[in-house]
FIFILUM-524739 format. One line per 5 residues: number of its first residue (from 0); for each residue x, y, z of C-alpha. Coordinates in nm, 2 decimals. Layout:
<pts>
NUM> X Y Z  ...
</pts>
This chain:
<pts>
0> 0.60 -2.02 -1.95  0.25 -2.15 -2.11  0.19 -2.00 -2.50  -0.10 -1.76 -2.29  0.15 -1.71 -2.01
5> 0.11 -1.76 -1.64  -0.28 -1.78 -1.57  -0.38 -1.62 -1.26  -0.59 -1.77 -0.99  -0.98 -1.70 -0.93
10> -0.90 -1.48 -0.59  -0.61 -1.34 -0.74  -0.82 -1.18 -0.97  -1.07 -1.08 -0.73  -0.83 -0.93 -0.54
15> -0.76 -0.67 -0.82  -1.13 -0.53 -0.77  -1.17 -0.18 -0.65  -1.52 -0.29 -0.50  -1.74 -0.56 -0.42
20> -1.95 -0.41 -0.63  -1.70 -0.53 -0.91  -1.63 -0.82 -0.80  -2.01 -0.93 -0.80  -2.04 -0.77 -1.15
25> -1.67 -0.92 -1.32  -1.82 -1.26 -1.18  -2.16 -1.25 -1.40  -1.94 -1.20 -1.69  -1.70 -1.47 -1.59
30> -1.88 -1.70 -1.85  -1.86 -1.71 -2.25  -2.15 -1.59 -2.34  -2.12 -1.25 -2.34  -1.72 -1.29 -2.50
35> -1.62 -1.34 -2.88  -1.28 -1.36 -3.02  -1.07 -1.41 -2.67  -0.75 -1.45 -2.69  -0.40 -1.46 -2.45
40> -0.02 -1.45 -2.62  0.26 -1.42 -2.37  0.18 -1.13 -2.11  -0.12 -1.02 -2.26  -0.52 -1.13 -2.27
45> -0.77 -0.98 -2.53  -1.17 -1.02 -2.59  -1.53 -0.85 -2.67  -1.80 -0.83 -2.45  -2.13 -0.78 -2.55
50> -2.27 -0.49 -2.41  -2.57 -0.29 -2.40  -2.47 -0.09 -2.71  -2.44 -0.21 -3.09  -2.06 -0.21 -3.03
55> -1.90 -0.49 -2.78  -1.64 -0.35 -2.54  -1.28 -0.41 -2.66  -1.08 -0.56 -2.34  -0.71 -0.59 -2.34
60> -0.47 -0.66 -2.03  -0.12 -0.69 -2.00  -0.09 -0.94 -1.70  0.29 -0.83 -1.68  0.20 -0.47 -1.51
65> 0.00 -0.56 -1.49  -0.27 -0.30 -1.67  -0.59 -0.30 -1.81  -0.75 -0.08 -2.14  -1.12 -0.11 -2.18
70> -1.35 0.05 -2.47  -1.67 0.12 -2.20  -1.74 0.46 -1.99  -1.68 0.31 -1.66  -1.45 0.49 -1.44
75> -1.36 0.16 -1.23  -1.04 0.03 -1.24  -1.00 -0.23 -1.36  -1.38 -0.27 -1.48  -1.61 -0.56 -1.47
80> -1.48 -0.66 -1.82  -1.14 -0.70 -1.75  -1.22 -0.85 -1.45  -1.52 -1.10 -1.61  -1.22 -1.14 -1.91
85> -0.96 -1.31 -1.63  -1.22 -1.48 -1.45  -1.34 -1.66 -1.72  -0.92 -1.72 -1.84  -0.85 -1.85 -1.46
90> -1.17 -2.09 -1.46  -1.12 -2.22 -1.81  -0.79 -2.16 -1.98  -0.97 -2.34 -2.30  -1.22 -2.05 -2.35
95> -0.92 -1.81 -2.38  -0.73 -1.95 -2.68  -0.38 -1.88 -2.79  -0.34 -1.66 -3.09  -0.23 -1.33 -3.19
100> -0.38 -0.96 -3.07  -0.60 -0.78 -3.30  -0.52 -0.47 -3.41  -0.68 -0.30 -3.17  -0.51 -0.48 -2.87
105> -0.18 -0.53 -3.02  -0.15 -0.12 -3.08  -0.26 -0.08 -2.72  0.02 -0.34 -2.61  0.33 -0.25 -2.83
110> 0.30 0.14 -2.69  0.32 0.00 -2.32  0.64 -0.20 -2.45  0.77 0.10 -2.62  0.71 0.35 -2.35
115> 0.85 0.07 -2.09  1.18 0.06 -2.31  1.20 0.43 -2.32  1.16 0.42 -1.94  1.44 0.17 -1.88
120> 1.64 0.34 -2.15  1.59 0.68 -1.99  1.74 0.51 -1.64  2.03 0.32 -1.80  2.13 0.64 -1.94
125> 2.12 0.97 -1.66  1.79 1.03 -1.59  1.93 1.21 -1.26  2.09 1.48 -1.51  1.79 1.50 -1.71
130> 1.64 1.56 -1.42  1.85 1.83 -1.28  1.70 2.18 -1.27  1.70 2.42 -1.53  1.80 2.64 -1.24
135> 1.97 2.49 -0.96  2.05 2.78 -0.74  1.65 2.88 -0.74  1.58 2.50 -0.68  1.84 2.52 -0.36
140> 1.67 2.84 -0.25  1.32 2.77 -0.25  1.43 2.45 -0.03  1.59 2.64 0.20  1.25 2.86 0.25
145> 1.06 2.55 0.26  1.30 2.41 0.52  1.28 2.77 0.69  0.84 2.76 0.69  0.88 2.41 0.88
150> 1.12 2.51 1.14  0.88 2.82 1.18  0.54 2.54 1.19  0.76 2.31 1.46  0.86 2.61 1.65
155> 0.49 2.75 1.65  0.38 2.39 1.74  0.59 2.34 2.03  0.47 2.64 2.21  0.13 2.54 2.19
160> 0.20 2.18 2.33  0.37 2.35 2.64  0.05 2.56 2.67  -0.17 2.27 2.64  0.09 2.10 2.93
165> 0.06 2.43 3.16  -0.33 2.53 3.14  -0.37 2.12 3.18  -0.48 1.82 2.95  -0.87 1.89 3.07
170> -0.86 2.20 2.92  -0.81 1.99 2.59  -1.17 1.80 2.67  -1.37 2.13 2.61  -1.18 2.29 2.30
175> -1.35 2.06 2.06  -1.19 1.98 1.73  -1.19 2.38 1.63  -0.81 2.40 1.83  -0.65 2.12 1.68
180> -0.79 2.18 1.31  -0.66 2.61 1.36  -0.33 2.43 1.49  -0.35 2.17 1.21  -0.47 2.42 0.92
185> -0.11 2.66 1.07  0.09 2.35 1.00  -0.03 2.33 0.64  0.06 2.73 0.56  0.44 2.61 0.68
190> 0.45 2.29 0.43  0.43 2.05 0.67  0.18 1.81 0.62  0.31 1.57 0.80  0.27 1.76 1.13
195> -0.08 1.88 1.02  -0.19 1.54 0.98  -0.08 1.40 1.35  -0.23 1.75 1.51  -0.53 1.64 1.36
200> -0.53 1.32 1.57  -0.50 1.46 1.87  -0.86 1.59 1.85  -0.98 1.22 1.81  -0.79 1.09 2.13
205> -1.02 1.32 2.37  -1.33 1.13 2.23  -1.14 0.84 2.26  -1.30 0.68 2.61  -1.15 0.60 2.92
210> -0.81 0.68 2.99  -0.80 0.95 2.70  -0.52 1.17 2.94  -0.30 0.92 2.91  -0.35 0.86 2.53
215> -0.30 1.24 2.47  -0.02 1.27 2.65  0.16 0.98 2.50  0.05 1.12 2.15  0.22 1.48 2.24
220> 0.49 1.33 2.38  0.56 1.18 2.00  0.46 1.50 1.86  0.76 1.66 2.07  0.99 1.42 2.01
225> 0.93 1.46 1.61  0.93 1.86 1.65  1.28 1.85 1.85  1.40 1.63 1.60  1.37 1.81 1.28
230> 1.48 2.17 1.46  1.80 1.94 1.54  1.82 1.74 1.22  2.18 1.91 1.16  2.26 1.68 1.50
235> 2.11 1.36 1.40  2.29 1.05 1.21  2.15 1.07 0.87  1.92 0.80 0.80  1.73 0.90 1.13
240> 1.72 1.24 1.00  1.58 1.09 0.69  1.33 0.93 0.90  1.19 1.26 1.08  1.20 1.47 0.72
245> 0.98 1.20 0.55  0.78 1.23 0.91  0.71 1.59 0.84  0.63 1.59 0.53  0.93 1.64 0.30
250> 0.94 1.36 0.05  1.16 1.22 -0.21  1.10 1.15 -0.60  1.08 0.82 -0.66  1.28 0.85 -0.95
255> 1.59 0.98 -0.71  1.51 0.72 -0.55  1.56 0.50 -0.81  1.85 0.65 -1.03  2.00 0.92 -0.78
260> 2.35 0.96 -0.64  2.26 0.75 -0.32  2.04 0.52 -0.52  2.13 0.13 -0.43  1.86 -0.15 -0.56
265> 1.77 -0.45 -0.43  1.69 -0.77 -0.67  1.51 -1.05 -0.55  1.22 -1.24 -0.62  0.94 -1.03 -0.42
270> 0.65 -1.19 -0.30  0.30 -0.98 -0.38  0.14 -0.99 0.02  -0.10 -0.80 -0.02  -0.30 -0.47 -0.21
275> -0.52 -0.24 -0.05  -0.72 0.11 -0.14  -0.83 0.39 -0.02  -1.06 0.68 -0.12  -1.11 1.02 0.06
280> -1.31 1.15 -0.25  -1.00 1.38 -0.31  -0.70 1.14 -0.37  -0.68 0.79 -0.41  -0.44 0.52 -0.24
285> -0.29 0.20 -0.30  -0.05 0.00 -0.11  0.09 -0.33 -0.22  0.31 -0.47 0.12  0.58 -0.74 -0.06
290> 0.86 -0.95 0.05  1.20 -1.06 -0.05  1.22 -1.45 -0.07  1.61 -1.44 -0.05  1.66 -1.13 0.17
295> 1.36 -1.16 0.39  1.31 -0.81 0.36  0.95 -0.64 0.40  0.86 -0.36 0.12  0.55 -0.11 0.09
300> 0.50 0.03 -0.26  0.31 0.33 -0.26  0.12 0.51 -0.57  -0.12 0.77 -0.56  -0.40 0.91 -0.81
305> -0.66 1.18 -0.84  -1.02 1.04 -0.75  -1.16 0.81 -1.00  -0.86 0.80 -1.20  -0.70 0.49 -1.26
310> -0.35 0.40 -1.07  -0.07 0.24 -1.26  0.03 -0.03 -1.06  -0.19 -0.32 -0.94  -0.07 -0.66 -0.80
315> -0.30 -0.92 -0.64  -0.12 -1.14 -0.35  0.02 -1.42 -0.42  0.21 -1.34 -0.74  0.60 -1.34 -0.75
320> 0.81 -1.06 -0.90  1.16 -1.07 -1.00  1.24 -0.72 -1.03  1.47 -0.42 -0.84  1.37 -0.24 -0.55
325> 1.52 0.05 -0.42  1.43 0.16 -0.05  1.33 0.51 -0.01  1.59 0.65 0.32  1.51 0.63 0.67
330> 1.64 0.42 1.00  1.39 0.19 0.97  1.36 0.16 0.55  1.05 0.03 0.44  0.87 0.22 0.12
335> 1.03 0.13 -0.20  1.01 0.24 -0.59  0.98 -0.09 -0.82  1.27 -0.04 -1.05  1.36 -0.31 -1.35
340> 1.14 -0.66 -1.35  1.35 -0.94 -1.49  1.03 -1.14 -1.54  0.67 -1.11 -1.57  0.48 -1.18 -1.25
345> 0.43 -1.53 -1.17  0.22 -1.69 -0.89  0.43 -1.83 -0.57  0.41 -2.00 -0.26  0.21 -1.95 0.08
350> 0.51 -1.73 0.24  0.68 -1.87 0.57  0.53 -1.69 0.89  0.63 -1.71 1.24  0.47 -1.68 1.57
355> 0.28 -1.40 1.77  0.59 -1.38 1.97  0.80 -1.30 1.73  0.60 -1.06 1.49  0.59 -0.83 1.87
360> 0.96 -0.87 1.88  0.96 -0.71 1.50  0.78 -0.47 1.60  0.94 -0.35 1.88  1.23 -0.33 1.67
365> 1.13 -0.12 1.42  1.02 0.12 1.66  1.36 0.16 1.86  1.46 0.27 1.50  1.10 0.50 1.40
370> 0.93 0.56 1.73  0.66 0.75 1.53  0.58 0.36 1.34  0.18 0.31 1.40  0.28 -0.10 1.28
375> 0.49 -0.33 1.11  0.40 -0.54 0.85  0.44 -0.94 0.98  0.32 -1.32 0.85  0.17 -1.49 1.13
380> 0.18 -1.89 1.07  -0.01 -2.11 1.25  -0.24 -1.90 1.41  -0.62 -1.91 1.47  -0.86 -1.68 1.47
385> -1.11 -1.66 1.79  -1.42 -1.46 1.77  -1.52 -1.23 2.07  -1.63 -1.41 2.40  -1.59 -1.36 2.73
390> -1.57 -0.95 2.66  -1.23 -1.01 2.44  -1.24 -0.92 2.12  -1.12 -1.09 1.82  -0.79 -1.24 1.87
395> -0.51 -1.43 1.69  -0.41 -1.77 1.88  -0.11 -1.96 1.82  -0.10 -2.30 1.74  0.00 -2.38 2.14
400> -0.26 -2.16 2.23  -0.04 -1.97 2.48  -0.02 -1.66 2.31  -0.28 -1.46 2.16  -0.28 -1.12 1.93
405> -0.59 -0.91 2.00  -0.70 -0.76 1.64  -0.66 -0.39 1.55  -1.05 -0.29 1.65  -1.02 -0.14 1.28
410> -1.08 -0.45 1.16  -1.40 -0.47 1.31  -1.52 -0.29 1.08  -1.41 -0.51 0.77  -1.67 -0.78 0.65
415> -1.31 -1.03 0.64  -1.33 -1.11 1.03  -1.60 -1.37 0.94  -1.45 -1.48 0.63  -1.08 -1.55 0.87
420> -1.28 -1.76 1.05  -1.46 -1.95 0.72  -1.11 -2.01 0.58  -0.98 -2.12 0.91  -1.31 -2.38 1.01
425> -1.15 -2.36 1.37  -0.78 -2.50 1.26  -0.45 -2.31 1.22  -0.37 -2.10 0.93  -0.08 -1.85 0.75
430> -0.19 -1.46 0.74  -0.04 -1.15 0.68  -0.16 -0.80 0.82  0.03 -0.53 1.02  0.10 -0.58 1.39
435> 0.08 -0.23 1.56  0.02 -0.07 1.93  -0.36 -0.11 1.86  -0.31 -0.49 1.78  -0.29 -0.67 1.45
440> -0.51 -0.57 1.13  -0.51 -0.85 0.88  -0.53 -0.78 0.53  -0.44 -1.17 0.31  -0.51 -1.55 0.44
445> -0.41 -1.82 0.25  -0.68 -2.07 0.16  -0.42 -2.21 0.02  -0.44 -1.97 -0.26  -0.43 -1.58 -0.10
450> -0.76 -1.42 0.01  -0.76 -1.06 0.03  -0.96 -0.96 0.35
</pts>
């Protein structure tokens, strides 16, 4: 490694921006001006921006997280300054010198290290018994009347999908939303979330257009399937019953995950695809999609926050982590908790893709193992983008041109269609999105570098 440590690209950086709001704002501050006493040592890169006030802003990030600390109000993260800071590092190393933190920045940076050593320490040595219950027995009971509310919700649930089914799917076209959200809101008093939330669908599918019948039938027909299946979980082989308890809502600390009894990891050298948010005002989002480079494997790290409050973990594509994984269970594993890095992040390669073909087949196979999968995550290579014509919509062509992907009509709604076709200019490229029943949504193109669409 450099003395400042592995310098991240322009649209890496950019891919780290909550907004384009940001993004426009990092950029005008992607210049010296503004910045006094920069620095970068190892992991970490350090500077003052001038601001409005008498004081500058004191930015620090640790590009090994990696995770940003910055001395203004905003509640953006990361902010324009941290942003502006690694812009300015990835378009000239030169105006980001080596040298050592100030005080301010190296305080900020030797409690991560210290609280990260007290993490790994805490794993190494039992954190499953320090995690253990102060009162076991009360812990197993109030499962068991959890587990007794859901079977009471699924029960409840599959009566009403037979009424729906006997009174006829018209009747459905005239109840309005009201049903489902009564059904949906009965589903949340039994701790089921995950039931509440596909109930809640159902009352979009009757708006959906034509052919809506057959749309709702097919989604009840899933809702069933997952109903019968957790009233017969006993009966089920146990990573498929994993499957339809995560389906229903019942989930599983990540730090079982990690360090319980089951607990296996997975090191390799994990490829950053891609990183995407989401905001309902109430809770914020982000997934970061990853892949093995020796195992092949696909991965989907998930992390959650309260609205406007920053998340821990942010990874722009194209970097490469050497670090532990550890799948969360199911028949089809997929979501994992980042465990140990052996390194920090580095950027890698444009990852291998395959054809349309193929990245249907994948699909297909993940659902034989989770029928209730909306997509799979998959890299297309050599594929082109082709704008609407003819009354298609936007579609995916391979190189041969005799297959095509129609896109997820989500994505119409994305500014990055137009953007696909920019970074293409009409000739084949590599992309990575998730191919579903509704088509494939892309979320990174390589230009070489990644572009986060």
């Amino acid at each position: 490694m450099n003395p400042q440590g592995e310098r991240w690209t322009t649209d890496q950086v950019l891919a780290m921006a909550p907004d384009e709001a940001s993004r426009k704002a990092g950029g005008k501050l992607a210049a010296p001006g503004p910045w006094s006493e920069t620095g970068a040592d190892g992991g970490a890169v350090w500077g003052l921006c001038k601001g409005s006030g008498k004081k500058p802003y004191q930015a620090v990030i640790d590009v090994t997280g990696p995770a940003f600390k910055c001395s203004c109000p905003s509640r953006k993260f990361p902010c324009k300054h941290a942003l502006g800071l690694l812009l300015l590092r990835a378009g000239d190393p030169g105006e980001v010198p080596a040298g050592e933190p100030p005080q301010w920045a190296g305080e900020w940076l030797a409690g991560r290290r210290e609280r990260a050593e007290r993490a790994a320490g805490a794993a190494a040595g039992g954190s499953a018994a320090a995690r253990t219950p102060a009162d076991p027995e009360a812990a197993r009971r109030r499962a068991e009347r959890r587990l007794q509310r859901i079977d009471a919700g699924a029960t409840e649930l599959e009566q009403r999908l037979e009424d729906l089914l006997r009174t006829g799917l018209t009747a459905a076209e005239g109840a309005g939303y009201s049903a489902w959200d009564e059904t949906a809101a009965r589903m949340v008093d039994a701790q089921a979330p995950g039931l509440a939330s596909r109930v809640r669908e159902l009352g979009s599918v009757v708006a959906s257009g034509a052919d809506w019948p057959a749309r709702l039938l097919e989604e009840c027909a899933l809702l069933h399937l997952l109903d019968q299946g957790f009233l017969g979980r006993e009966r089920l082989p146990a990573a498929l019953a994993a499957t339809v308890r995560s389906r229903v809502g019942l989930t599983t600390d990540a730090a079982d995950v990690l360090a319980g009894p089951d607990a296996v990891t997975v090191r390799d050298r994990w490829l950053v695809l891609a990183q995407e948010d989401s905001d309902d005002g109430k809770l914020t989002s982000r997934r970061i999609f990853l892949r093995g480079e020796r195992t092949g494997r696909m991965a989907l790290h998930l992390s959650f926050g309260g609205a406007g409050r920053a998340l821990d973990l942010a990874l722009p594509p194209g970097l490469v982590l050497d670090a532990d994984l550890a799948y969360y269970p199911g028949a089809r594993p997929l979501r994992a908790a980042l465990g140990e890095r052996h390194a920090p992040a580095a950027p890698g390669p444009v990852p291998p893709g395959c054809g349309i073909d193929a990245a249907l087949a994948a699909y297909g196979d993940a659902l034989r193992d989770d029928p209730w999968l909306d997509s799979w995550p998959v890299v297309l290579a050599d594929v082109t983008p082709v704008p609407p014509r003819d009354g298609a919509g936007w579609q995916l062509a391979d190189a041969d041109g005799e297959s095509a992907l129609p896109l997820d009509p989500r994505a119409s709604g994305r500014t990055g269609l137009w953007q696909l076709a920019a970074i293409s200019g009409g000739a084949p490229i590599t992309v990575f999105g998730e191919c579903g029943h509704r088509g494939f949504l892309p979320l990174t193109a390589w230009d070489p570098t990644p572009v986060s669409l």
